[in-house]
N, C-alpha and C positions, 0 to 999 in steps of 0.2 A: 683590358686590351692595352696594348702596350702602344707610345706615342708616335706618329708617325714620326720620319729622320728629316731632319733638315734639310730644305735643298736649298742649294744656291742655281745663279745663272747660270755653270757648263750643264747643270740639270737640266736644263730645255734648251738642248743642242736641239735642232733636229727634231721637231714635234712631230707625232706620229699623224694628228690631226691638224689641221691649219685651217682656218676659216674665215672671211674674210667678206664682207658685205650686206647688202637685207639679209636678217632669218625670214626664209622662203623655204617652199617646197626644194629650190633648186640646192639650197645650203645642205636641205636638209637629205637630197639623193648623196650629195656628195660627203657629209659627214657620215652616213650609213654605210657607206663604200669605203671610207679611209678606217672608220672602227671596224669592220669587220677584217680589212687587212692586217690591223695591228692586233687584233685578238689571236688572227692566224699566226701573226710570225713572232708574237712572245709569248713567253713561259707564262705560267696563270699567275706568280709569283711578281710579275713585273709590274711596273709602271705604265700606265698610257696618257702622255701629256696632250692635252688642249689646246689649243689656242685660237685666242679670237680678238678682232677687230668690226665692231658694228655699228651705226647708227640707231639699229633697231629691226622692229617687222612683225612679222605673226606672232601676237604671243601664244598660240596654241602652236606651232612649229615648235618654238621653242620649250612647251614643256613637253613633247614626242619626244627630242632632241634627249632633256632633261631626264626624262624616264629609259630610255634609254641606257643613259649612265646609271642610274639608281638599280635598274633590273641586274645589270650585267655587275653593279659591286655588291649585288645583295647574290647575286649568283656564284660572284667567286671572294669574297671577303679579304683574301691574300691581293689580291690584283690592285692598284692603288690607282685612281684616274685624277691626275691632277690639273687645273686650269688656270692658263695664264689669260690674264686679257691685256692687250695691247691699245692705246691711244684713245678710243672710246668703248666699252659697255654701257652701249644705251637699252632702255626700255625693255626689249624681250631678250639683247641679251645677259642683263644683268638677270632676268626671269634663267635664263639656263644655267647662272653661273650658279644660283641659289639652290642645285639640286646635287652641287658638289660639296664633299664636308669641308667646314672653314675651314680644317688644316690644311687641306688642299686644294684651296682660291689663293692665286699668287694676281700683281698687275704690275706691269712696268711704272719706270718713273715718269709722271705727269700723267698718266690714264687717267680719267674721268669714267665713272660710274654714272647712271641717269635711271632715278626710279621714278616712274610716275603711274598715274594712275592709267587701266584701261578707256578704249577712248571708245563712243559710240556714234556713228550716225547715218540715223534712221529717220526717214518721214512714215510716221503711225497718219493713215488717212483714217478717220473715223466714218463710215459710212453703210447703209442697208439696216436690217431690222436691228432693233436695238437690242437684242440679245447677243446678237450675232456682235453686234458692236462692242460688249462689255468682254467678250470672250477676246477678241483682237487688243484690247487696252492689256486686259490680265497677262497673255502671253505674254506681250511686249515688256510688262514691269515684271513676270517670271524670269525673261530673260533677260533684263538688267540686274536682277536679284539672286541668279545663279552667278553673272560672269563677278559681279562684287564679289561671293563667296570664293572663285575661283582665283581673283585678284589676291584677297587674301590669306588663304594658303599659299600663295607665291611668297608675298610678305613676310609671312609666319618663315617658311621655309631660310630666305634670305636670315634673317634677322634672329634665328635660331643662335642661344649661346654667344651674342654680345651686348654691346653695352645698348644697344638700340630698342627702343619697345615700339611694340604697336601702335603706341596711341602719335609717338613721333611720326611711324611712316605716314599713316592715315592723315595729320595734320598736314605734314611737308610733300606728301606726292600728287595732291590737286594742282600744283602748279612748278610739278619737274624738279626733283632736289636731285643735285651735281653734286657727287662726293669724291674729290681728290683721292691719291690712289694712298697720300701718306694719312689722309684722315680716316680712310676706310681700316687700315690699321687698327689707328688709334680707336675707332667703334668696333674693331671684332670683326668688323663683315669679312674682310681677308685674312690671310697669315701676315705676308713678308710682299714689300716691292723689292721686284729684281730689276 
């Protein structure tokens, strides 16, 4: 497969998607509504640029979001979906950015990237027959032990083909690692700041 072309900044004139606050349900009507417009009105051969600015939000929106792009370039292989992120990709959206190939993760100059870990909280009240009680603990650690798994296929995905390993993210995102958008670079996770 041959490399993708280089783009520069008139490359994301005019992004076909633009996004911009919590990943929510609401991002996420509105992202579904702007990719379907852009799948209509270009050629299967073209480009469909991204863009985002977030603090964060659902990480399960965000990988809908994520799958979303995955299905539709696994569906037309010609079509190229590229993603710029502007000022912050925090938290879930740096989970969406990780579901674009790094040749096609762009960030402007000074964007900050934010991986951390999924967050939880929950009050487990422990109470009634004690069987009944060991079934309510187990859920609760199944489902802290699915969302980890889920967490890290996130991670894997991200960190796919640079200089970053797992055992870094796993160390550094219990307590929020900030990656400038020129280090992100330097580590692989993107191509090029525009």
């Amino acid at each position: 497969m041959a490399a993708a072309p280089a783009l520069t900044a008139p490359d994301f004139r005019n992004p076909a998607i633009l996004l911009s606050g919590p990943v929510d349900y609401d991002m996420y009507r509105d992202f579904r509504t702007k990719l379907e417009a852009a799948l209509a009105s270009q050629s299967s051969a073209g480009r469909v640029h991204v863009e985002l600015s977030t603090l964060g939000g659902d990480p399960e929106v965000a990988r809908m979001m994520g799958e979303d792009i995955r299905f539709h370039s696994d569906l037309n292989p010609d079509r190229r979906f590229v993603f710029l992120g502007k000022a912050a990709i925090y938290s879930a959206g740096t989970t969406f950015m990780s579901f674009f190939a790094t040749e096609n993760r762009f960030l402007t100059r000074g964007t900050r990237l934010m991986i951390h870990e999924r967050k939880m909280s929950k009050t487990l009240q422990v109470e009634g027959p004690l069987t009944t009680c060991i079934a309510s603990v187990r859920a609760t650690l199944h489902e802290i032990e699915s969302s980890i798994a889920i967490q890290n296929e996130g991670f894997a995905n991200l960190i796919r083909g640079s200089a970053v390993t797992m055992e870094e993210v796993l160390r550094r995102a219990p307590s929020n690692w900030y990656i400038e958008a020129n280090e992100a670079v330097a580590l692989g996770l993107v191509t090029a700041v525009i």
